[in-house]
C-alpha positions as CSV (number, residue, x, y, z in Angstrom):
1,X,-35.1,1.3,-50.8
2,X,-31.7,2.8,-51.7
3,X,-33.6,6.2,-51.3
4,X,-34.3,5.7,-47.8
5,X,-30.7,4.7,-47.0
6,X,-29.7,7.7,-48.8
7,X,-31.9,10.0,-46.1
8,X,-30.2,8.1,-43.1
9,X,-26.8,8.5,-44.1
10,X,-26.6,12.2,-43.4
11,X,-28.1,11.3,-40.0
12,X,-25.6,9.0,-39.0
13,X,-22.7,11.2,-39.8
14,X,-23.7,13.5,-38.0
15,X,-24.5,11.3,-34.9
16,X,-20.9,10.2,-35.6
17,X,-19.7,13.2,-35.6
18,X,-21.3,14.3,-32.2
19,X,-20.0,11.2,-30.5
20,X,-16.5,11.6,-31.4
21,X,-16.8,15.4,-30.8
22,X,-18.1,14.5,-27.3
23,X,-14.7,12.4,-26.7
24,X,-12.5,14.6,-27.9
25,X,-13.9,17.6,-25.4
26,X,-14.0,14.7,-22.7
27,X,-11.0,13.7,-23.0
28,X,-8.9,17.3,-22.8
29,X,-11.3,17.9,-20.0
30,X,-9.3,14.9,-18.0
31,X,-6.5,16.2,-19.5
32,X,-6.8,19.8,-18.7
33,X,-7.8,18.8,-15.2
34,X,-4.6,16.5,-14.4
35,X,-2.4,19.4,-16.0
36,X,-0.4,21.4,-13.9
37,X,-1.0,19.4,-10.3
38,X,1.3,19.1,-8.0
39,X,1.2,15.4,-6.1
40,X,0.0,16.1,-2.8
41,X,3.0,16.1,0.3
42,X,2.3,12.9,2.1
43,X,3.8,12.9,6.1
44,X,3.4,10.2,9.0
45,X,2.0,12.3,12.0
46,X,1.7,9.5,14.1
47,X,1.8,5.6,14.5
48,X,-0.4,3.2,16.9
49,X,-0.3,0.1,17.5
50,X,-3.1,-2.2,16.7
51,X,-3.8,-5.8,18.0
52,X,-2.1,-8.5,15.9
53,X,-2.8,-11.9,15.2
54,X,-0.1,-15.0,15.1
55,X,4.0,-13.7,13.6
56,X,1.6,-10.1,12.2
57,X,1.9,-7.0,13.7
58,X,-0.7,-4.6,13.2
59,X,-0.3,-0.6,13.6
60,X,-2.3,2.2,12.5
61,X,-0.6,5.4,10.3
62,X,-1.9,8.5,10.7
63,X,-1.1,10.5,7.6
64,X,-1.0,14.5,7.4
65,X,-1.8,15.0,3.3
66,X,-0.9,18.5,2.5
67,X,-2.6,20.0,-0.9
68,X,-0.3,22.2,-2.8
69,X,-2.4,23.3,-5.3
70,X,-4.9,25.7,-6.0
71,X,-7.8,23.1,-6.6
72,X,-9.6,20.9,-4.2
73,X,-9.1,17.2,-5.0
74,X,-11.7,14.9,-3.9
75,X,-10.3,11.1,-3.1
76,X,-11.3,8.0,-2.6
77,X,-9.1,5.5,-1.4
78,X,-5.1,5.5,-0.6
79,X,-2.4,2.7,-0.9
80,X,1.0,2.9,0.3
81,X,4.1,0.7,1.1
82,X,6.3,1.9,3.9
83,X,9.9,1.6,4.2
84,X,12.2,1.8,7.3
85,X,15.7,2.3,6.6
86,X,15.6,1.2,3.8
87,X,13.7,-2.1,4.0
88,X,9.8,-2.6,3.1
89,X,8.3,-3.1,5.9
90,X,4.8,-2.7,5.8
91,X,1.8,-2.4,3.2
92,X,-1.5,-0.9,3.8
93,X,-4.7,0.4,1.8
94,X,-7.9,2.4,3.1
95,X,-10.9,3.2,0.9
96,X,-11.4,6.7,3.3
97,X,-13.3,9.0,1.4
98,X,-12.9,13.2,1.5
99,X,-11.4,16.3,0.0
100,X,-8.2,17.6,0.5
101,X,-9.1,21.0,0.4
102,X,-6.9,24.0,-1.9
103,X,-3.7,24.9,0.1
104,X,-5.2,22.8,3.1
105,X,-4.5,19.4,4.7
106,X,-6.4,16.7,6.4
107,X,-5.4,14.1,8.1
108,X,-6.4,9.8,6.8
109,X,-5.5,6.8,8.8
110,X,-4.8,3.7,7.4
111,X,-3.9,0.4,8.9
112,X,-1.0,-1.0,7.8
113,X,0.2,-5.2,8.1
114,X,4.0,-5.9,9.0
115,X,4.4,-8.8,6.7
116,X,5.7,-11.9,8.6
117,X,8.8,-12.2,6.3
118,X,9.7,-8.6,6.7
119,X,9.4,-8.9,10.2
120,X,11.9,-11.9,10.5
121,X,14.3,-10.0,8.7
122,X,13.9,-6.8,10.9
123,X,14.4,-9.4,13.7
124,X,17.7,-10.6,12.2
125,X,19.1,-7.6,11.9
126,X,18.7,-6.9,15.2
127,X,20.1,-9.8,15.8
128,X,23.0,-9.0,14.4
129,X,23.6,-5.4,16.0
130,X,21.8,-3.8,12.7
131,X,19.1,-1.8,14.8
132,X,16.7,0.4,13.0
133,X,17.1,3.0,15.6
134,X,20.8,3.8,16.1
135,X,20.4,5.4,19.5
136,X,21.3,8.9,18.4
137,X,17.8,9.9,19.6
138,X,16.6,10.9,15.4
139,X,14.6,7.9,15.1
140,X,14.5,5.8,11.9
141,X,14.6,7.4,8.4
142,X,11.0,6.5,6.4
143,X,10.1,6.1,3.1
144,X,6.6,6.5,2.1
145,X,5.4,5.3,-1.6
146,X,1.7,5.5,-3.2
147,X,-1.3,6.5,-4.6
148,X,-4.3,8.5,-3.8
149,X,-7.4,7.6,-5.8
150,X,-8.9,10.3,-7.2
151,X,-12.3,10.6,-9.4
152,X,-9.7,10.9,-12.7
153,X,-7.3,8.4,-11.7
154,X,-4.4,7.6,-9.2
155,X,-2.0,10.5,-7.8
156,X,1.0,8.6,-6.9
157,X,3.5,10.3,-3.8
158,X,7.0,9.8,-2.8
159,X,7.9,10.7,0.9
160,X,10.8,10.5,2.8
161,X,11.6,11.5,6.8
162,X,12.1,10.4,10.2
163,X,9.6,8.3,12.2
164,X,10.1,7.3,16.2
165,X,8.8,4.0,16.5
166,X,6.0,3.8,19.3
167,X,7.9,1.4,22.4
């Protein structure tokens, strides 16, 4: 009996070894892959409004995603939180499937929700003379935060610029 445990053993070390050489190469693989790329530039091109329901506003984002590197990235999915002078304002996700193609762009639309307490305190500070748009004709400064899903994980993106609210 101890003879046949004896014949296995070389066996399993060696299936051992395969599977944690198998790892190893998998694992620089992702990390090769993530290496060197540049999050993609993330830019409203244009905003909708969408039908609401009750105190929530609805609008639609139309996002211009610019690929600065060399190597198509396929996604699957976006989040993002948008800012508007400073304030969070509104939320949205999208599970929009593509590829943003080497030194290319495409464009993804996502719906976004104006959350009933943000919008209360966007009212109030109009209210109080604090308007978002101060009439100089540049429209209201934007922040844009989140992620793109990707096959290897989440790219996350930081943008800031200047949006002109639909009327």
């Amino acid at each position: 009996m101890s003879s046949t445990l004896s014949s296995h053993r070389p066996f399993m070390l060696w299936a051992w070894r395969g599977r944690l050489l198998a790892l190893v190469g998998a694992l620089l693989l992702v990390a090769c892959a993530g290496f060197g790329l540049t999050a993609p530039r993330v830019t409203v091109a244009d905003l909708e409004s969408l039908p609401g329901k009750g105190l929530e506003m609805r609008f639609l984002l139309r996002l211009r995603v610019q690929n600065p590197n060399a190597t198509a990235i396929d996604y699957d999915g976006l989040t993002l939180d948008l800012k508007l002078a400073g304030k969070a304002v509104a939320s949205g996700v999208t599970n929009a499937k593509g590829t943003l193609p080497r030194y290319g762009e495409t464009m993804v639309e996502i719906p976004v929700t104006v959350s009933t307490i943000n919008l209360l305190k966007q009212a109030w500070g109009l209210a109080e003379g604090k308007g978002l748009d101060k009439g100089d004709g540049q429209g209201v400064p934007y922040e844009l935060h989140g992620q793109i899903g990707t096959g290897l994980g989440r790219i996350p993106f930081d943008q800031k610029g200047t949006l002109n609210l639909p009327r």
